[in-house]
Backbone as CSV, one residue per row, in Angstrom:
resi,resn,N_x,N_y,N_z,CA_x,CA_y,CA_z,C_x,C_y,C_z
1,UNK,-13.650,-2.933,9.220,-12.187,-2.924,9.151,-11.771,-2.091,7.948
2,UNK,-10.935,-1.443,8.180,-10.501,0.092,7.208,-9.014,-0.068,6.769
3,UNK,-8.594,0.243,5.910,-7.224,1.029,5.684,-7.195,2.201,5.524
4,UNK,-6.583,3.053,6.063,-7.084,3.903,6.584,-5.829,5.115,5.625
5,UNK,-6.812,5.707,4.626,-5.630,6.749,4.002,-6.659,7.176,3.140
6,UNK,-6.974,8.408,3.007,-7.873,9.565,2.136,-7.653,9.437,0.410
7,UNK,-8.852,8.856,-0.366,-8.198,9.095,-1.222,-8.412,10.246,-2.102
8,UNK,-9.249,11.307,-1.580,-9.133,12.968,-1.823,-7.599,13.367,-1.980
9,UNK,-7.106,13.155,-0.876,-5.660,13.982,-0.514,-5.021,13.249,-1.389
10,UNK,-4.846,11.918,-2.044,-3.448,11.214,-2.429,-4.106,11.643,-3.899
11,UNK,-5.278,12.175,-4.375,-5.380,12.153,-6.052,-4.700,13.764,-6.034
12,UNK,-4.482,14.681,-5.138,-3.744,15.822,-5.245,-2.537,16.055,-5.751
13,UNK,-2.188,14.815,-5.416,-0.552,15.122,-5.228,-0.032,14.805,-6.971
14,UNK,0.930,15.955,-7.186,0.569,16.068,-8.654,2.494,16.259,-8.910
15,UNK,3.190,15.691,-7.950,5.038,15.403,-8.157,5.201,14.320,-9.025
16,UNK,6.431,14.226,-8.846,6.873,13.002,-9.612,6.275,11.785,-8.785
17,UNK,6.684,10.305,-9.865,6.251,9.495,-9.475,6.545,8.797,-9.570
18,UNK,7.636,7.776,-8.816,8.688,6.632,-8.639,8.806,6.439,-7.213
19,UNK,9.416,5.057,-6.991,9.260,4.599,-5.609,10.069,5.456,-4.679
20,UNK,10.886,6.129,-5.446,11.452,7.471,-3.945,10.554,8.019,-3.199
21,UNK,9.423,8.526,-4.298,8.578,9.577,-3.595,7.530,8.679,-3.307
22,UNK,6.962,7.641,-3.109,5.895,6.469,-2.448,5.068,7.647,-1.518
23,UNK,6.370,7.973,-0.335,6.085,8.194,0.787,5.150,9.721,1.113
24,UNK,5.475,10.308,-0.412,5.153,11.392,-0.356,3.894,11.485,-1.440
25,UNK,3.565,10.533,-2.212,2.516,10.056,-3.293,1.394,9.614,-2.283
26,UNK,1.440,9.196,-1.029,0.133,8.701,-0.441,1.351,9.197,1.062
27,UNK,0.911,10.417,1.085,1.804,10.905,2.320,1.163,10.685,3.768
28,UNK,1.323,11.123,4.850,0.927,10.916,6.339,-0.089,11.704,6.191
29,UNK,-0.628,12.931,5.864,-1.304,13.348,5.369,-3.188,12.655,5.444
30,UNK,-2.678,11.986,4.493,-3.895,11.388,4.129,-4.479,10.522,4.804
31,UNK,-3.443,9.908,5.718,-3.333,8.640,7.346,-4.354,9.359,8.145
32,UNK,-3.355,10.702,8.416,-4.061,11.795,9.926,-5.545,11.859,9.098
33,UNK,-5.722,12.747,8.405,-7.122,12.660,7.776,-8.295,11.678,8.072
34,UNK,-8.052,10.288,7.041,-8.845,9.250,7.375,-9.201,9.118,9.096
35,UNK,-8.458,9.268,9.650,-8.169,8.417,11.347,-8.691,9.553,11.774
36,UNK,-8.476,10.975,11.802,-9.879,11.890,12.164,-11.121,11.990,11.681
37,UNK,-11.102,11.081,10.773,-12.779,11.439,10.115,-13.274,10.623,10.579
38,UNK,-12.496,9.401,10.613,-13.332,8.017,10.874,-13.713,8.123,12.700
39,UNK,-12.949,8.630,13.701,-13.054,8.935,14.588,-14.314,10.050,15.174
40,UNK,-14.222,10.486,14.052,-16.003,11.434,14.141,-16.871,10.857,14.060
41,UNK,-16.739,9.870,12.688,-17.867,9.068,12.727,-18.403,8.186,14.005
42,UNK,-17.169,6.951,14.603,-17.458,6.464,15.195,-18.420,7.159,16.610
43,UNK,-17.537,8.424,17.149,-17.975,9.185,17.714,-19.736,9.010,17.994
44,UNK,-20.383,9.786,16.664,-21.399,10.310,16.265,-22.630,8.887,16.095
45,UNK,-21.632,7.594,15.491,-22.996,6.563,15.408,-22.184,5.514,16.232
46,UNK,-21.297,5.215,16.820,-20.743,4.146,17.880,-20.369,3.236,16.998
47,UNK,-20.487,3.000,15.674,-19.847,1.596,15.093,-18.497,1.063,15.844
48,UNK,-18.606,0.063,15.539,-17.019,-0.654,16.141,-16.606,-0.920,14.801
49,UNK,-15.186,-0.162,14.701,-14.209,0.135,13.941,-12.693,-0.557,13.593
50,UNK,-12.040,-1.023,13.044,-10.742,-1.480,13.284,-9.699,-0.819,12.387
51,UNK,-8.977,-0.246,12.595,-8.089,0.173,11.477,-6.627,-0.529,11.694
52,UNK,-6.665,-1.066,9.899,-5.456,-1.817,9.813,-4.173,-1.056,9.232
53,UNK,-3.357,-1.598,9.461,-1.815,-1.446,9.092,-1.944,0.492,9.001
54,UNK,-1.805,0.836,10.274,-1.074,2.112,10.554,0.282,2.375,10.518
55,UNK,0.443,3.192,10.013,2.185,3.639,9.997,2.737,5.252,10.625
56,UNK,1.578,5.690,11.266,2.302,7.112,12.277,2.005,6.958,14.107
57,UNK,2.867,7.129,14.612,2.720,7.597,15.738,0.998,8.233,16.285
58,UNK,0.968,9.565,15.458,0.242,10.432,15.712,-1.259,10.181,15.217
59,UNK,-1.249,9.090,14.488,-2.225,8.475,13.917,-2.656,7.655,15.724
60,UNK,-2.260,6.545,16.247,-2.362,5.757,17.516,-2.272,6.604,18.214
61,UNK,-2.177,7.878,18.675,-2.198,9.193,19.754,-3.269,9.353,19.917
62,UNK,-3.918,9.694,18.436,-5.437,10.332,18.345,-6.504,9.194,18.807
63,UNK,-6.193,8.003,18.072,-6.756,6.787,18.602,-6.830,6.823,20.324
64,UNK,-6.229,6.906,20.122,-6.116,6.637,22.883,-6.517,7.796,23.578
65,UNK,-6.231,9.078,22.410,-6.782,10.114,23.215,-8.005,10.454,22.566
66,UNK,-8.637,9.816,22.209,-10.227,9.841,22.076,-11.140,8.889,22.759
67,UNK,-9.927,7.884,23.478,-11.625,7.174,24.473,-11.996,6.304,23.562
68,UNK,-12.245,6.196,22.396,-13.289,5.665,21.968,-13.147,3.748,21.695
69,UNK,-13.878,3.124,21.675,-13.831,1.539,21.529,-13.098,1.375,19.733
70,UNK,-12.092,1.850,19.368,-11.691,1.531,17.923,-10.085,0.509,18.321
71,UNK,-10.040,-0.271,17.844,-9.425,-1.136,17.750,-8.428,-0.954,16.312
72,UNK,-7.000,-1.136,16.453,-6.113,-1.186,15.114,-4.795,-1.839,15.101
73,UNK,-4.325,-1.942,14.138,-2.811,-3.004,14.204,-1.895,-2.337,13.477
74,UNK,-0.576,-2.465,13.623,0.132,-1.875,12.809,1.083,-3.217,12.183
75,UNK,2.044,-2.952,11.174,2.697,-3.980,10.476,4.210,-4.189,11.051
76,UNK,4.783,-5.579,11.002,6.271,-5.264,11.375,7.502,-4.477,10.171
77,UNK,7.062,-4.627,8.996,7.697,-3.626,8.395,7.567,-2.184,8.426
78,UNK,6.388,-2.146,8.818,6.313,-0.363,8.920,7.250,-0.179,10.562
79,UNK,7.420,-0.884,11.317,7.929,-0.932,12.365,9.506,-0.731,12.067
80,UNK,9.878,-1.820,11.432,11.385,-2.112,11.531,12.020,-1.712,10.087
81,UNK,11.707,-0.535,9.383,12.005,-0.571,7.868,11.458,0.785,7.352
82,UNK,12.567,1.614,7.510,12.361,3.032,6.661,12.256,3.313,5.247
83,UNK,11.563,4.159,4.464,11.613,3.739,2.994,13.278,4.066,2.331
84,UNK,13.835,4.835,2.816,15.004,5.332,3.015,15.928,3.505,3.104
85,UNK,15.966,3.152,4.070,17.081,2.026,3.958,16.492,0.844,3.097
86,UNK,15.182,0.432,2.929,14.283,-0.428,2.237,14.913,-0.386,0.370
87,UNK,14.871,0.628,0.423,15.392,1.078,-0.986,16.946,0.980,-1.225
88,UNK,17.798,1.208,-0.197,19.287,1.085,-0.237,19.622,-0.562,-0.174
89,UNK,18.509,-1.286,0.553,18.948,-2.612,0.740,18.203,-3.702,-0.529
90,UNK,17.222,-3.199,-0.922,16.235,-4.250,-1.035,16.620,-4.514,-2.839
91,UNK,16.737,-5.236,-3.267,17.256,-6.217,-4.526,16.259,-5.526,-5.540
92,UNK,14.942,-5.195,-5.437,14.629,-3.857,-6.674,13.620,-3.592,-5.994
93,UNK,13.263,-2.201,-5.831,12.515,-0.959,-5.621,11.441,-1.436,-5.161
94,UNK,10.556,-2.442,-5.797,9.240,-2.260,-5.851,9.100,-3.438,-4.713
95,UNK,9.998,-3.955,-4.182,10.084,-4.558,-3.252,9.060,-3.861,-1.750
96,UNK,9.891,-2.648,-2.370,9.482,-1.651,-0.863,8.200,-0.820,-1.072
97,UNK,7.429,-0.963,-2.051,6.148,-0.649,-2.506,5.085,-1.265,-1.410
98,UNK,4.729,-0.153,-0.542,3.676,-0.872,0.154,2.743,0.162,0.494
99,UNK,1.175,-0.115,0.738,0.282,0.759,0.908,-0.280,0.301,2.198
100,UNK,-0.454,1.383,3.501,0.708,3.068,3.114,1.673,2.284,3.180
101,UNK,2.399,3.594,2.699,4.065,3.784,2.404,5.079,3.168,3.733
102,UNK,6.150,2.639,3.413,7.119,2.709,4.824,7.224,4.074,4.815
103,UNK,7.194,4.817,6.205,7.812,5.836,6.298,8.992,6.136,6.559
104,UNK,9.735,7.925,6.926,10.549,8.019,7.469,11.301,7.262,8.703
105,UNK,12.937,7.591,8.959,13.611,6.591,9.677,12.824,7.229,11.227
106,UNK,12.823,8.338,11.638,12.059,8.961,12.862,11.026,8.574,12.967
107,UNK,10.176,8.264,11.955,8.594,7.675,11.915,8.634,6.151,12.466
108,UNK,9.353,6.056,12.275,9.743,4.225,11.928,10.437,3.910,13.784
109,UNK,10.920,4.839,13.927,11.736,4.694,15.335,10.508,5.150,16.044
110,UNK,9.775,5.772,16.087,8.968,6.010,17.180,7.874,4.921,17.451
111,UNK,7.112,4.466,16.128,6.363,3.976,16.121,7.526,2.091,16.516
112,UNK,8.169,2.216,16.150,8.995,0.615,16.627,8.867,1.019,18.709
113,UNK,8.821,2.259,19.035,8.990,2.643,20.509,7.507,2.322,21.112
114,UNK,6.592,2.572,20.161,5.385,2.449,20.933,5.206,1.337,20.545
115,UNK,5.387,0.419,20.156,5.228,-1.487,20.243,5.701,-1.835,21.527
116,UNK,7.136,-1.497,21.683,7.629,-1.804,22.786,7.339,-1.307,23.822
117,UNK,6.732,-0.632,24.170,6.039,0.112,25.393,4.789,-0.417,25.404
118,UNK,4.127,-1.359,24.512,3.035,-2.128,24.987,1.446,-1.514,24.532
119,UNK,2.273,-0.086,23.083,0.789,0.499,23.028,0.239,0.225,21.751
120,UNK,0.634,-0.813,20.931,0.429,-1.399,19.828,-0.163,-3.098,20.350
121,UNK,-1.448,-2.827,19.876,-2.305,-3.862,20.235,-1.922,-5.257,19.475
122,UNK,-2.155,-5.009,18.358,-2.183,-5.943,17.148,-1.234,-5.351,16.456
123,UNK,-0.195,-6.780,16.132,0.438,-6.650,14.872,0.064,-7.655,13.758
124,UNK,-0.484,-7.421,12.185,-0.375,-7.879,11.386,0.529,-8.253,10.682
125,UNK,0.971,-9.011,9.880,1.657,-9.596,8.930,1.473,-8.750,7.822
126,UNK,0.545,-8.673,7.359,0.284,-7.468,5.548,0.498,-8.801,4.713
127,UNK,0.110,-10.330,5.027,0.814,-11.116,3.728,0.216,-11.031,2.421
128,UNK,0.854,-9.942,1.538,0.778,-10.010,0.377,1.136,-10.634,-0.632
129,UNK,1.264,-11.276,-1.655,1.769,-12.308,-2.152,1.761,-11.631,-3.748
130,UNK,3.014,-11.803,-4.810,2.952,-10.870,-5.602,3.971,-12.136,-6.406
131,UNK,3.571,-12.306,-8.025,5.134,-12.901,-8.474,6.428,-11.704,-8.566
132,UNK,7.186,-12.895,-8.857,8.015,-11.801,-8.804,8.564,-10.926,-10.071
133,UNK,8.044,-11.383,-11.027,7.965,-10.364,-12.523,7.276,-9.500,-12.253
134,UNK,5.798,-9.104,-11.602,5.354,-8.534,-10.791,5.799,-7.167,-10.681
135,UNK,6.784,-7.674,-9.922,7.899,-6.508,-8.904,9.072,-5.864,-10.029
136,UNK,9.006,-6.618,-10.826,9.640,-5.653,-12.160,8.953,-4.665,-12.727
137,UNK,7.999,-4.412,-12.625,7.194,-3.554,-13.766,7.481,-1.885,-13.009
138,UNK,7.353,-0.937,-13.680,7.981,0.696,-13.659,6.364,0.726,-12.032
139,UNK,6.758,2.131,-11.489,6.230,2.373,-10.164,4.932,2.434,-10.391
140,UNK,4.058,2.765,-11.448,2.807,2.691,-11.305,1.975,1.630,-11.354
141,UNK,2.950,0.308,-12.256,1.951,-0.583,-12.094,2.752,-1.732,-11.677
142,UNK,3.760,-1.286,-10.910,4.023,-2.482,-9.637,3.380,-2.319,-8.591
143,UNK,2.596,-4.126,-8.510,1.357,-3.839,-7.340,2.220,-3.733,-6.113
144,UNK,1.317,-3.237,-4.717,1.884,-3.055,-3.840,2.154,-4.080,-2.733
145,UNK,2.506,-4.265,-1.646,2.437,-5.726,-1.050,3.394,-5.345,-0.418
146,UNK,3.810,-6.509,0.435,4.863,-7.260,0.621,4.621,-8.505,1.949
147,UNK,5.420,-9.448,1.186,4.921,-10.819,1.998,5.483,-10.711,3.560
148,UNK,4.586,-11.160,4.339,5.393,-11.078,5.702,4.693,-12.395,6.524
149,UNK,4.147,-13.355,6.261,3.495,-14.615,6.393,4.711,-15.048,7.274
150,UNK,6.274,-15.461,6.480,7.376,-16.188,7.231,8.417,-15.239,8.521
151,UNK,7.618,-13.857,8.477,8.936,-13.196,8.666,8.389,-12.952,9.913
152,UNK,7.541,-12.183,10.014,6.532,-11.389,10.770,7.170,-12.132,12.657
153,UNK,6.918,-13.447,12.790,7.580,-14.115,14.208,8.823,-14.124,14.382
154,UNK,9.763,-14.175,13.292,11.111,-14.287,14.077,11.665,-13.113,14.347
155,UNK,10.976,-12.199,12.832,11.443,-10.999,13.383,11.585,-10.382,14.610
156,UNK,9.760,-10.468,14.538,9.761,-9.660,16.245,10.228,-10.604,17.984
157,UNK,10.034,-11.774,17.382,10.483,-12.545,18.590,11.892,-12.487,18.958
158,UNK,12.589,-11.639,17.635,14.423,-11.605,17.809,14.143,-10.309,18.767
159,UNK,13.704,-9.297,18.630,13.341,-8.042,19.375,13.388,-8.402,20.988
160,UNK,13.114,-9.631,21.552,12.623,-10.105,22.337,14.139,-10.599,23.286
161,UNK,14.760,-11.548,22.096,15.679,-12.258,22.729,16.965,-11.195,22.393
162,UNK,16.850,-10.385,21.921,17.555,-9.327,22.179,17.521,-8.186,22.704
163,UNK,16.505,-8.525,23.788,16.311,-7.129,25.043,15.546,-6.015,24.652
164,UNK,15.167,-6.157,23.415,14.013,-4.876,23.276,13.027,-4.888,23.639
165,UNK,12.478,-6.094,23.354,11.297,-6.156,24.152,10.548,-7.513,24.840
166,UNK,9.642,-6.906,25.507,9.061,-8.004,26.483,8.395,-9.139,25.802
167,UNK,9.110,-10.448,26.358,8.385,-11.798,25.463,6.554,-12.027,25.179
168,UNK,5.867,-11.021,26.604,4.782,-10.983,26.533,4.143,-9.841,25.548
169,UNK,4.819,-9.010,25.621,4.464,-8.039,24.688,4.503,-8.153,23.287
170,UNK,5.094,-9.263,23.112,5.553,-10.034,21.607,4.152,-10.669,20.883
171,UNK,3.705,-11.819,22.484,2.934,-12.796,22.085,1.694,-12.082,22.024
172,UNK,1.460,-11.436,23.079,0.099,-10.727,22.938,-0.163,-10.087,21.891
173,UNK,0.464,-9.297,21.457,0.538,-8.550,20.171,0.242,-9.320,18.355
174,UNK,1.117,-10.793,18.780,0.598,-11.654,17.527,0.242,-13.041,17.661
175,UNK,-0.411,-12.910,18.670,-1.088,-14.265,19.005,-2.308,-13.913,19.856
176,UNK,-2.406,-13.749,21.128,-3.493,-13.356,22.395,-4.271,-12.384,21.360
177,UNK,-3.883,-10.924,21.020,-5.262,-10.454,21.244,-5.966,-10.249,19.345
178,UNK,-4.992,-10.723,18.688,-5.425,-10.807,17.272,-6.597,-12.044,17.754
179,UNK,-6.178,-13.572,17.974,-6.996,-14.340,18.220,-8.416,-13.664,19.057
180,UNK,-8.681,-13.129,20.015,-9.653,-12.530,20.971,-10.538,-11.573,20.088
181,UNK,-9.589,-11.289,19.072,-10.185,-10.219,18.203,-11.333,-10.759,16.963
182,UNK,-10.398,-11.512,16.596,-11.423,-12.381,15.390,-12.335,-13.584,15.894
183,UNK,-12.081,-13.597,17.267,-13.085,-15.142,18.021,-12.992,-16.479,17.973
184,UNK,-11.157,-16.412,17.793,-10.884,-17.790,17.496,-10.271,-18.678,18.644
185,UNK,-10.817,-20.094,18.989,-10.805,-20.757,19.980,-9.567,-21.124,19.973
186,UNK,-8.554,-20.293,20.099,-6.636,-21.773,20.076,-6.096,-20.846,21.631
187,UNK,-5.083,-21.532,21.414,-3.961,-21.465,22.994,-3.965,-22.760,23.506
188,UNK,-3.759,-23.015,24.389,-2.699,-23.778,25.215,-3.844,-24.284,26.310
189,UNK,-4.948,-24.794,26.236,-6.322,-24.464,27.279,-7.172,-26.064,27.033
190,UNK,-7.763,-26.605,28.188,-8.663,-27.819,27.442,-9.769,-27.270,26.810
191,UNK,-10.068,-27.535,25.794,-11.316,-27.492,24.737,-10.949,-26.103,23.970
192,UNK,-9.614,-26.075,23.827,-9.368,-25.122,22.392,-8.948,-26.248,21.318
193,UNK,-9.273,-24.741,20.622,-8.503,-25.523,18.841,-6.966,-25.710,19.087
194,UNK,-6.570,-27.295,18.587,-5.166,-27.253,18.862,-4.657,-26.636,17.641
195,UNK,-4.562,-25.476,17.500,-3.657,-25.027,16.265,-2.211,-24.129,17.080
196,UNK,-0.929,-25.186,17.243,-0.262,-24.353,17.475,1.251,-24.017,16.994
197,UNK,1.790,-23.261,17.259,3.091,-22.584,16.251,4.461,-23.297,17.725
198,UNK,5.367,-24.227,16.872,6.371,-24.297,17.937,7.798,-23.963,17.173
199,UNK,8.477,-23.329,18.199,9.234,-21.978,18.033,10.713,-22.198,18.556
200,UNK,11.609,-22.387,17.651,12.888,-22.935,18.374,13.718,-21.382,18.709
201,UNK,13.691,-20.920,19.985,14.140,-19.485,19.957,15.725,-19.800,20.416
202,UNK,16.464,-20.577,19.744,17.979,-20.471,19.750,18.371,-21.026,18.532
203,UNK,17.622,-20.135,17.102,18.332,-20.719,15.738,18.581,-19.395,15.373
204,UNK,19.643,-18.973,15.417,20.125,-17.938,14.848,19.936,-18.239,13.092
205,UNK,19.659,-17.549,12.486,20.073,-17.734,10.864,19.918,-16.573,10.080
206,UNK,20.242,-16.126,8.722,19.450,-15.100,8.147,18.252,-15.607,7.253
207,UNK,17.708,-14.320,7.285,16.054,-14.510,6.704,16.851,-14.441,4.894
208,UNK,16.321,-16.325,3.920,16.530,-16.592,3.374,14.880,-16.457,2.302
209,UNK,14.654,-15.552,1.489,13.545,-16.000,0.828,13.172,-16.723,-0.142
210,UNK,13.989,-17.282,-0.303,13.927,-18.294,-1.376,13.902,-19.323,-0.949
211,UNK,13.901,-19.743,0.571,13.374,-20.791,1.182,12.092,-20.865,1.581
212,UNK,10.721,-19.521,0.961,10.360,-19.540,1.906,8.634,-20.103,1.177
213,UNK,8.341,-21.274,2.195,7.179,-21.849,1.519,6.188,-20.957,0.871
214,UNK,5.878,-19.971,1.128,4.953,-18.982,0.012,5.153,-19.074,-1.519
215,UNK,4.714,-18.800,-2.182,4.903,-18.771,-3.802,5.625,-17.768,-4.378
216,UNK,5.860,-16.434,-2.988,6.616,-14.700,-3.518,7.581,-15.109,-2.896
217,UNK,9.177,-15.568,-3.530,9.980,-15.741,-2.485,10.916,-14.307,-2.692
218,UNK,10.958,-13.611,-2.166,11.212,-12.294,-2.238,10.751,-11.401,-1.069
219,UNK,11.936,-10.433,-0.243,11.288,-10.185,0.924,12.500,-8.765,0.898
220,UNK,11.952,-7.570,1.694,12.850,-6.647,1.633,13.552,-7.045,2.910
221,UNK,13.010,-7.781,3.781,14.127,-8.525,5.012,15.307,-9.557,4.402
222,UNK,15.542,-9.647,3.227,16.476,-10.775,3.152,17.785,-10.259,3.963
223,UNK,18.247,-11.271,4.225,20.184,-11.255,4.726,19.683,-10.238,6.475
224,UNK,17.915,-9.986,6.393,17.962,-9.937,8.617,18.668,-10.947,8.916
225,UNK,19.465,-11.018,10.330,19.795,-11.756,11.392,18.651,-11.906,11.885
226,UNK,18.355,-13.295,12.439,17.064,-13.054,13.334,17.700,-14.660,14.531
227,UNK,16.914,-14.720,15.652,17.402,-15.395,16.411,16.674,-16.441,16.563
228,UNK,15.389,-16.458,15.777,14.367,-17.872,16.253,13.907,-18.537,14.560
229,UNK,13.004,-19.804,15.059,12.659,-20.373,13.822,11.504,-20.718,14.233
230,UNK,10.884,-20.867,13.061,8.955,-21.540,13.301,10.192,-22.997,13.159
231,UNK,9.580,-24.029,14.021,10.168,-25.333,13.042,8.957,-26.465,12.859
232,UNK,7.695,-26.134,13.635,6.723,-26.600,13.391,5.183,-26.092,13.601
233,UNK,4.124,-26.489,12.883,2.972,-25.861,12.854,1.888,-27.420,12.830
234,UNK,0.994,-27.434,14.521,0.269,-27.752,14.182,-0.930,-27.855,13.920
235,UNK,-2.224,-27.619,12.663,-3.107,-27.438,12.398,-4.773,-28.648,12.782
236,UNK,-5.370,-27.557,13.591,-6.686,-28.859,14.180,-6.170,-30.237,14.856
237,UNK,-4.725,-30.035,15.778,-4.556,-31.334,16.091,-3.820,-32.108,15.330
238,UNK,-3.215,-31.762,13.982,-2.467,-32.426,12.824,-0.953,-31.671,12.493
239,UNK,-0.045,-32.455,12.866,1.655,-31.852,12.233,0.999,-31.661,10.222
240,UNK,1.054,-29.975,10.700,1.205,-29.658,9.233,2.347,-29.394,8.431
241,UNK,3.478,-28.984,9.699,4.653,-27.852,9.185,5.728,-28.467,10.152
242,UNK,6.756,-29.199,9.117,8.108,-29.893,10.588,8.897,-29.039,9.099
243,UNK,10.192,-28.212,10.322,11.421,-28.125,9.874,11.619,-27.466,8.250
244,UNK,10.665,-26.598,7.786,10.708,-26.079,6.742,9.921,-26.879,5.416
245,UNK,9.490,-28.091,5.926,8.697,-28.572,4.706,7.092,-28.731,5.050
246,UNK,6.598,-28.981,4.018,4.755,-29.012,4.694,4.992,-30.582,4.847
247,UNK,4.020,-30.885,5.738,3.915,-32.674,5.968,2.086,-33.450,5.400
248,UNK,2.734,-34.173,4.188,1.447,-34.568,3.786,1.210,-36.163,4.929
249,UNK,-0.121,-36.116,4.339,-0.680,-37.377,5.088,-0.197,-38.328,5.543
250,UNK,0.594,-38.756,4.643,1.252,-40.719,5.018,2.447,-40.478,5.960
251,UNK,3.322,-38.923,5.637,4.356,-38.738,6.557,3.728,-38.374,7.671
252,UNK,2.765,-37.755,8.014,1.937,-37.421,9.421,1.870,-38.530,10.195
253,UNK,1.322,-39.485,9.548,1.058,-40.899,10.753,2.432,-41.542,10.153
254,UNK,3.190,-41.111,10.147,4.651,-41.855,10.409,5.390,-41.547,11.824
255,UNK,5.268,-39.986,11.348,5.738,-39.412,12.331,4.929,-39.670,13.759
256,UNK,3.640,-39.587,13.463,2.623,-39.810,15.243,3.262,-41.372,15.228
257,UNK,2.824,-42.196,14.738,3.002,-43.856,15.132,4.524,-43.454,15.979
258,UNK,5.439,-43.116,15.209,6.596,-43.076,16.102,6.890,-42.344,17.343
259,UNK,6.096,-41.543,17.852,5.668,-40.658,18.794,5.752,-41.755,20.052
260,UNK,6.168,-41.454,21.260,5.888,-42.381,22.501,4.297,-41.865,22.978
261,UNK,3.870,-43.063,23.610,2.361,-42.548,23.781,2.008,-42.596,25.159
């Protein structure tokens, strides 16, 4: 499993250096590069390959039009979030610091087109987790990240209930084939792992990060509209997650005892 960006090409680049130019400090460039080399390789010795968090079009082109067994995911911010508006919206700069870069708004629209057309296999989260003094420090040594642990489902499941895209194309994408991918026994099946996510898809709200159980409450999605909510998570068979709080032990068998059986 790779991230996939040259770091020949990005020690070249010899411009300025602040979060304007991110995009152009570890440019597409160095994406196309990696994703043709690594594609030779595989080629030449067959390894099975995965490349994570892509952010071009033309990067997943080369991928399908080579045939070859490589497997990759792209992120929902690189999807839904140009570095361009990330920076106009986001509460300070380094918010939008992510490796790779968000790209352009055209980059960003095409590649949001090929999700929805069903040619984006896997979507990751990227959950990075950063304090948030962190995210103060000048562009070189604000680390890069950004948390997407809480966001990552409603986001794209709003995509869904707002006609962009197909509910299956949603789930498969961050549930079906990530799970198939890493070999993990859950779904909806006798003799899986009961680990499952339940999903109230008529809570409109905005994405609040300072509600949000992670430790980085800070998100360049704050003040999204989104149309759904996690409102519960349950882990191995156990209510871990009701309604925005974690559920320890003694409230667990409160809640089951009261359960009809």
């Amino acid at each position: 499993m790779m991230h996939c960006e040259d770091p020949v090409i990005i020690s070249q680049y010899s411009g300025p250096r602040d979060f304007e130019h991110h995009n152009v400090i570890r440019g597409p460039r160095a994406e196309l590069a990696c994703v043709h080399n690594i594609i030779k390789l595989v080629y030449r010795y067959g390894t099975k390959v995965h490349m994570t968090h892509l952010t071009l079009p033309q990067s997943i082109s080369m991928i399908r039009l080579s045939g070859l067994d490589i497997t990759f995911d792209v992120t929902p911010h690189h999807m839904l979030l140009s570095q361009e508006e990330c920076l106009a919206r986001a509460d300070k700069p380094a918010y939008c610091k992510v490796n790779p870069p968000l790209r352009d708004e055209t980059t960003r629209r095409e590649l949001l087109a090929m999700f929805i057309r069903g040619e984006v296999p896997i979507v990751a989260s990227d959950h990075a987790p950063h304090a948030d003094w962190e995210k103060d420090k000048p562009y070189d040594e604000a680390p890069p990240g950004i948390v997407g642990l809480e966001t990552t489902a409603p986001l794209l499941l709003t995509l869904w209930r707002r006609g962009f895209a197909d509910l299956g194309t949603v789930i498969r994408a961050i549930q079906e084939r990530p799970a198939k991918f890493l070999g993990l026994n859950v779904g909806i099946k006798q003799g899986s792992c009961a680990d499952l996510t339940i999903i109230n898809t008529k809570a409109r709200h905005r994405i609040e990060p300072e509600k949000f159980r992670s430790k980085a409450k800070f998100s360049p999605f704050k003040g999204f509209e989104v149309d759904v909510a996690v409102v519960a998570t349950i882990l191995h068979g156990k209510l871990a997650y009701l309604n925005e709080e974690y559920v320890d032990g003694a409230t667990r068998k409160l809640l089951e005892n009261s359960l009809p059986h």
